[in-house]
C-alpha positions in Angstrom: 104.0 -191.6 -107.1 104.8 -192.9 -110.7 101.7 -193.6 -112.7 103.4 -196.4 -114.8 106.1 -198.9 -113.9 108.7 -199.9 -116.4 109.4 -203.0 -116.9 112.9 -203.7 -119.0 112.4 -206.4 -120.5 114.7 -206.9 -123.1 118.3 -205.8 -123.4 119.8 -206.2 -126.7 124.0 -206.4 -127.4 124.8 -204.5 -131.1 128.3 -204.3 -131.7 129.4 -201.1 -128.5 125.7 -200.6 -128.6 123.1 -201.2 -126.1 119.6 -201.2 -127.1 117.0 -201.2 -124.0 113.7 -202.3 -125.0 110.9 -201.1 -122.5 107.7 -202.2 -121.9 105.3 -199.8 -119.5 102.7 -201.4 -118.0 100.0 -199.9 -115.7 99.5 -200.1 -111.8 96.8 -201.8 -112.2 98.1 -204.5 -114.7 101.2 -204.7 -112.3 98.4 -205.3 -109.5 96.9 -208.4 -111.8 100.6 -209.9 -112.1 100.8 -209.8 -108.5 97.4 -211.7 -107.7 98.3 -214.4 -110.4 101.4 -215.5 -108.4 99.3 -215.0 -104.6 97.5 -217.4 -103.2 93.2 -216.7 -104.3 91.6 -217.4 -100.8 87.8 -219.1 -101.0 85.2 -216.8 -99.3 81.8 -217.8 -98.5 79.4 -214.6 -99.7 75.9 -214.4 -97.7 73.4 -211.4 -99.0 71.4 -210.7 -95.3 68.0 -210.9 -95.7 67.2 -207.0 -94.6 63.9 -205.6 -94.6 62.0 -202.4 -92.9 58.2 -202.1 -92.9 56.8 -199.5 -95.2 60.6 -198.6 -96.3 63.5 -200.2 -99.1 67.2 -200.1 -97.9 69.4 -198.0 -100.4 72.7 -197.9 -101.1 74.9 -199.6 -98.3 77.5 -197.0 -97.9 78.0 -197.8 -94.0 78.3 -201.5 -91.9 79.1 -201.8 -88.1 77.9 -203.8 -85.9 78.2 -204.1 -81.7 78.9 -206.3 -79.0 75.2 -207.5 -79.4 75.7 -208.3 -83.0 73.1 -205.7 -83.9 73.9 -204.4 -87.2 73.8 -200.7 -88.2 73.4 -199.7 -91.3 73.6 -195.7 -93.1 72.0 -196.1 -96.0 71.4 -193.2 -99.2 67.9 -193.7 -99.2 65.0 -191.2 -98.8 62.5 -188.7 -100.5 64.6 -186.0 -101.1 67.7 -185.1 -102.9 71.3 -185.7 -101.0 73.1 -182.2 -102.1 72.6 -179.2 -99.2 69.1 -179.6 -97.1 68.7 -182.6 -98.4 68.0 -186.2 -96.1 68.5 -189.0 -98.6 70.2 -190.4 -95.8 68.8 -192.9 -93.2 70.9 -195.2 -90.1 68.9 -198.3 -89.0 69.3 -200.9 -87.0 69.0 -204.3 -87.3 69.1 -207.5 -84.4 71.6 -210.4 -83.8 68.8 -212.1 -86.9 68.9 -209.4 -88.8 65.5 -208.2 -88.1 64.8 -204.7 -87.8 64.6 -202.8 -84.9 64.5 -199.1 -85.7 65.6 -196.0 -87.2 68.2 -193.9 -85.4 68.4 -190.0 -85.0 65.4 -189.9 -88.1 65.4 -186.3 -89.4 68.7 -185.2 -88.6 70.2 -182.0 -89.5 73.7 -183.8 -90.1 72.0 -186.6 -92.1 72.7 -185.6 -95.4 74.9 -187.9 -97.8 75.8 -191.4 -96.0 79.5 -192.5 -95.6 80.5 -194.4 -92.8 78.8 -195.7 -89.5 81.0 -197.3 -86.9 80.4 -198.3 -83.6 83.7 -197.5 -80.6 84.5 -199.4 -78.0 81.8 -198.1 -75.5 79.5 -198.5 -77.8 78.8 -195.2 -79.0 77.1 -194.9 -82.9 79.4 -192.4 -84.9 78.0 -191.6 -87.8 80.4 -189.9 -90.8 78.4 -187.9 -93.2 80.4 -186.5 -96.4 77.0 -184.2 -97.3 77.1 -182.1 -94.4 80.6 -182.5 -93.3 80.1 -184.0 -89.9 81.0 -186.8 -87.4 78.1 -187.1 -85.3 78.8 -189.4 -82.0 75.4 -191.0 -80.4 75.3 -192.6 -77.4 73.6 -196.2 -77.1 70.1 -194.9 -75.7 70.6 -192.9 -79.5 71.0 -189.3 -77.9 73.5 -187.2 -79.7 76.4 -186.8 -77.3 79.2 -184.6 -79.8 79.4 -183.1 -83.1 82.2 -182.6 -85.0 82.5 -180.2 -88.0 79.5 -178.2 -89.3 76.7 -178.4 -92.0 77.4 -176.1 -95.3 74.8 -173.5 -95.4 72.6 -173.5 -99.1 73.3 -169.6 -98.0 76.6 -170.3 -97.5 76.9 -171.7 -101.8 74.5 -168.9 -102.9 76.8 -166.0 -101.2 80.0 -167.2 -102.3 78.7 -168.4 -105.8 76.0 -165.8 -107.1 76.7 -162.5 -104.5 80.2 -162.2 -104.8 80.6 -164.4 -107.9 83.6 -166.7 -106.7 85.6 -168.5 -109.1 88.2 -170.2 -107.2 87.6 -174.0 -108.0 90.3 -175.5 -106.0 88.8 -179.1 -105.2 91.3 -179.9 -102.4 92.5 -176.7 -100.5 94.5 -177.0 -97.3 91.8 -178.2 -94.2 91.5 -175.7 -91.6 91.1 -177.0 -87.7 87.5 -177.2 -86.9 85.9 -178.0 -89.7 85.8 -180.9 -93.1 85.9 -180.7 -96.6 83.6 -184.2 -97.6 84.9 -186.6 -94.5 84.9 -190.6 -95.0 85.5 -192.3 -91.7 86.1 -192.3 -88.2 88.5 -194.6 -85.8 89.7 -194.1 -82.4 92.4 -194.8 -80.3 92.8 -196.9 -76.4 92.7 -193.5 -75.0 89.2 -192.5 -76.4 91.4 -190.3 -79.5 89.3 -190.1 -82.3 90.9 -190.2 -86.0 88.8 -188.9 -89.2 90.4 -189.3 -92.4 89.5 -186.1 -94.2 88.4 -187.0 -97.4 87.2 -186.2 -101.0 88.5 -182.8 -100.3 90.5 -181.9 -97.9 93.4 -184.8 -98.0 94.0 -185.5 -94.8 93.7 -187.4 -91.6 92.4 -185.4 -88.3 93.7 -187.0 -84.4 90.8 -185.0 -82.1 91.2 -185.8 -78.5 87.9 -188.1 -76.9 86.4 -184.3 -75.9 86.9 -183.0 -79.2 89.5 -181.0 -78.9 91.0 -180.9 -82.9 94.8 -181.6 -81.5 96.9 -182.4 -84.8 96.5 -182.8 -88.6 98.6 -185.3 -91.4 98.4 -184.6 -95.1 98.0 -182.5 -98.1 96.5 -183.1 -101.8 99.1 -184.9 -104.2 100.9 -188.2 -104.5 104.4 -187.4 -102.7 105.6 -188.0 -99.5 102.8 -186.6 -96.4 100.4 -186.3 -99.3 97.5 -188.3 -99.9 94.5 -188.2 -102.7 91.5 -189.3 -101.3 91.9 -191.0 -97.7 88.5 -193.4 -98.3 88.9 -195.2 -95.0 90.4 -195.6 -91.3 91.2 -198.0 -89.0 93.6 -198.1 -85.3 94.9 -200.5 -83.4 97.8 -203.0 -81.9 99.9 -199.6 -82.2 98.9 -197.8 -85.7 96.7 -196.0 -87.9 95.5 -197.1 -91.1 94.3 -194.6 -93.4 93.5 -196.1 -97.1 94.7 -193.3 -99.6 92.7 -195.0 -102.4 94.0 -192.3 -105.0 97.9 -193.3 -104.3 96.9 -197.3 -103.8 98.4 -197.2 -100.9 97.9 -197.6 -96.9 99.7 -195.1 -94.9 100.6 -196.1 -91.7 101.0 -193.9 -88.6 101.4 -194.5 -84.8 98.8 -192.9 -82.5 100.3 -189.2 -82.5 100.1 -189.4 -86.5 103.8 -189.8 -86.9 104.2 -191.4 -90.1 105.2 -194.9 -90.1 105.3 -196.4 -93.8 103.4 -197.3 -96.7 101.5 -200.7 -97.0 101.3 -201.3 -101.2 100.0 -204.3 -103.1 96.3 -204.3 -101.9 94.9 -202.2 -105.6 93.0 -198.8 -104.7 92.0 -199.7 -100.7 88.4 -198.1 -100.4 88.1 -199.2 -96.6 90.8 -200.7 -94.4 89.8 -203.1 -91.2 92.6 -204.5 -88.6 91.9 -207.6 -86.8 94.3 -209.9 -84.0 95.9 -211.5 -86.8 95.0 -209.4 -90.2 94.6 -206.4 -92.2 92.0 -206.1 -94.6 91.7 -203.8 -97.6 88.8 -203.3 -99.7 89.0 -202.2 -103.4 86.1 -201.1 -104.9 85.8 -204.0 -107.9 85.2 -206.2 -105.0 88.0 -207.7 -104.4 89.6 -207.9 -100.7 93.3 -208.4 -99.8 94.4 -210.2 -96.7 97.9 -208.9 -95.0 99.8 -209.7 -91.9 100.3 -207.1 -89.6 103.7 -206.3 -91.4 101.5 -205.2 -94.6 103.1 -208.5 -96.6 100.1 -209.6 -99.0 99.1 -213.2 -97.8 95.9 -213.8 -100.3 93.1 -212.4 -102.0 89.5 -212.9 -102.9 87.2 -211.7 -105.2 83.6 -210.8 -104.1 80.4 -209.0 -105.0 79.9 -210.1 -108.7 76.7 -210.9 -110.5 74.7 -208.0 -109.4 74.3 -206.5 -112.0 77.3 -203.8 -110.7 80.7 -203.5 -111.4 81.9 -200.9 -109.9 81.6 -199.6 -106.0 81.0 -203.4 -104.9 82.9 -202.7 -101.6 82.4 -199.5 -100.4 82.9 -200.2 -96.3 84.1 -203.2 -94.5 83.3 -204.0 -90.5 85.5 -207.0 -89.7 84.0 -208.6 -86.5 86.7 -211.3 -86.1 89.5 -212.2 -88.0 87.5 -214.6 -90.6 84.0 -212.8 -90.8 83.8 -209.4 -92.5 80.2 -207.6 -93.0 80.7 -205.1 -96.6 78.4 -201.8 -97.3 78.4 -201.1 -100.9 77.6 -197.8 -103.0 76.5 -199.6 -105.9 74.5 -202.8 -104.8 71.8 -202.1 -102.7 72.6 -204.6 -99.9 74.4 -205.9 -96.9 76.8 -209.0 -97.1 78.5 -211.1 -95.0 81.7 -212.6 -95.9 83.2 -215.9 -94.0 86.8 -217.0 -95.0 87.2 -220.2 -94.2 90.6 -221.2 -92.0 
């Protein structure tokens, strides 16, 4: 994937001559011409009014809610530190009125450093943790029911590091089967097949059948062709997978065996992905969220988040409910807020 685009935007007859004036202009400046000449859609932004006794909600990495409307919410927040064997990482719950209702799994081994929380269709609680490497699915009376992938050791750092005095520092080696390398989010399919995009550094996305078997992988590090460079976010459904490979600014699209489909571009760095009836929704961390049709043709935009204080990590997660009302976790803003798009 070309870092630059080049315009030509001047040609230039002299005598048999021809003189080709270029102009290079970044993705990201390509990505502002776009939006100037696409519709800006009006959003109505609500900050939820979430408190828990005795406690302060932290960063907002994770947002789902379920068929209740209850609100979940995995949160860095804590007493300790949120490297190995630490728990600055807390899921709570909140009602249909955003009042709190309780903490979920408190003291967990796989709570470590808070990514994602999602909710399937049976309304399990799946929470993604990028400290300890896991995928952890809990059933609605809040027992663990699965865990995939496995906690890092502190042992496991201070043999490889200080025993043996390792020096390999490859950040995104090929994924082996079993286990993650800093996972961001979860999906599943309409037969129960669960999809992990596979993350900061392993680049990857994971299809593990609904009783964990780890059945087929998609992806290496880089910027080519059945490469991806850091696959943020996740999303199935009306026939595809969405994996948002923020790094490339682009959305790779599969079908449910991880058969690569296309690329959806257009949408700036996509930190989180969402599929609704009629939309896609993409995410980019300086707030602003692109709407698309199924066919991944850019319909509008909107710009969200500001005047926080923050400018950077404003969306972090989205969980669309219906196709005009969108709930955003943020890694930046210490908050949950709840987007309506008027039709």
């Amino acid at each position: 994937m070309k870092k630059s685009l080049a315009i030509f935007g001047l040609v230039l007859l002299a005598g048999n001559s021809i003189q080709v004036l270029a102009q290079t202009i970044s993705p990201a400046a390509a990505q502002l011409a776009l939006e100037a000449r696409t519709p800006q859609i009006n959003v109505i932004e609500e900050i939820l009014p979430l408190r828990i006794p005795g406690h302060t909600l932290g960063e907002t990495e994770g947002v789902a809610m379920n068929k209740d409307g209850h609100l979940f919410v995995y949160s860095r927040t804590g007493f300790s530190g949120s490297s190995r064997g630490g728990n600055a990482a807390k899921l709570f719950e909140f009602d249909q009125n955003f009042n709190y209702v309780k903490e979920w799994i408190p003291d967990s081994y796989g709570e470590s450093f808070a990514h994602v929380v999602r909710v399937d269709p049976e309304q399990n609680v799946w929470v993604v943790d990028e400290g300890s490497n896991t995928v952890i699915k809990v059933d609605p009376t809040g027992l663990i029911q699965m865990v995939l992938g496995r906690k890092p050791e502190s042992l496991d750092w201070w043999e490889e590091f200080v025993e043996q005095g390792d020096t390999d520092t490859d950040l995104h080696p090929e994924g082996r089967m079993g286990t993650f390398n800093r996972p961001t989010d979860v999906a599943w399919g309409p037969d129960g097949s669960i999809f992990v995009s596979d993350g900061y550094n392993n680049s990857r996305v994971v299809k593990i059948s609904k009783d964990g078997v780890w059945e087929k992988t998609f992806g290496t590090f880089g910027d080519g062709d059945g490469q991806m460079r850091t696959p943020h976010g996740i999303a199935a459904g009306y026939g595809h997978v969405y994996v948002a490979d923020r790094g490339n600014r682009r959305i790779q699209v599969f079908d449910y065996d991880l058969n690569f489909e296309r690329y959806i571009t257009n949408i700036g760095a996509p930190w989180t992905v969402q599929v609704t009836p009629k939309y896609i929704y993409s995410g980019d961390g300086n707030g602003k969220i692109y709407r698309l049709d199924h066919e991944g043709n850019l319909l509008g935009w909107a710009q969200t988040s500001l005047g926080q204080g923050q400018t950077g990590c404003l969306i972090h997660s989205l969980e669309a409910v219906s196709d005009t009302v969108l709930y955003k976790g943020a890694c930046s803003l210490w908050n949950v807020e709840k987007f309506t798009f008027p039709e």
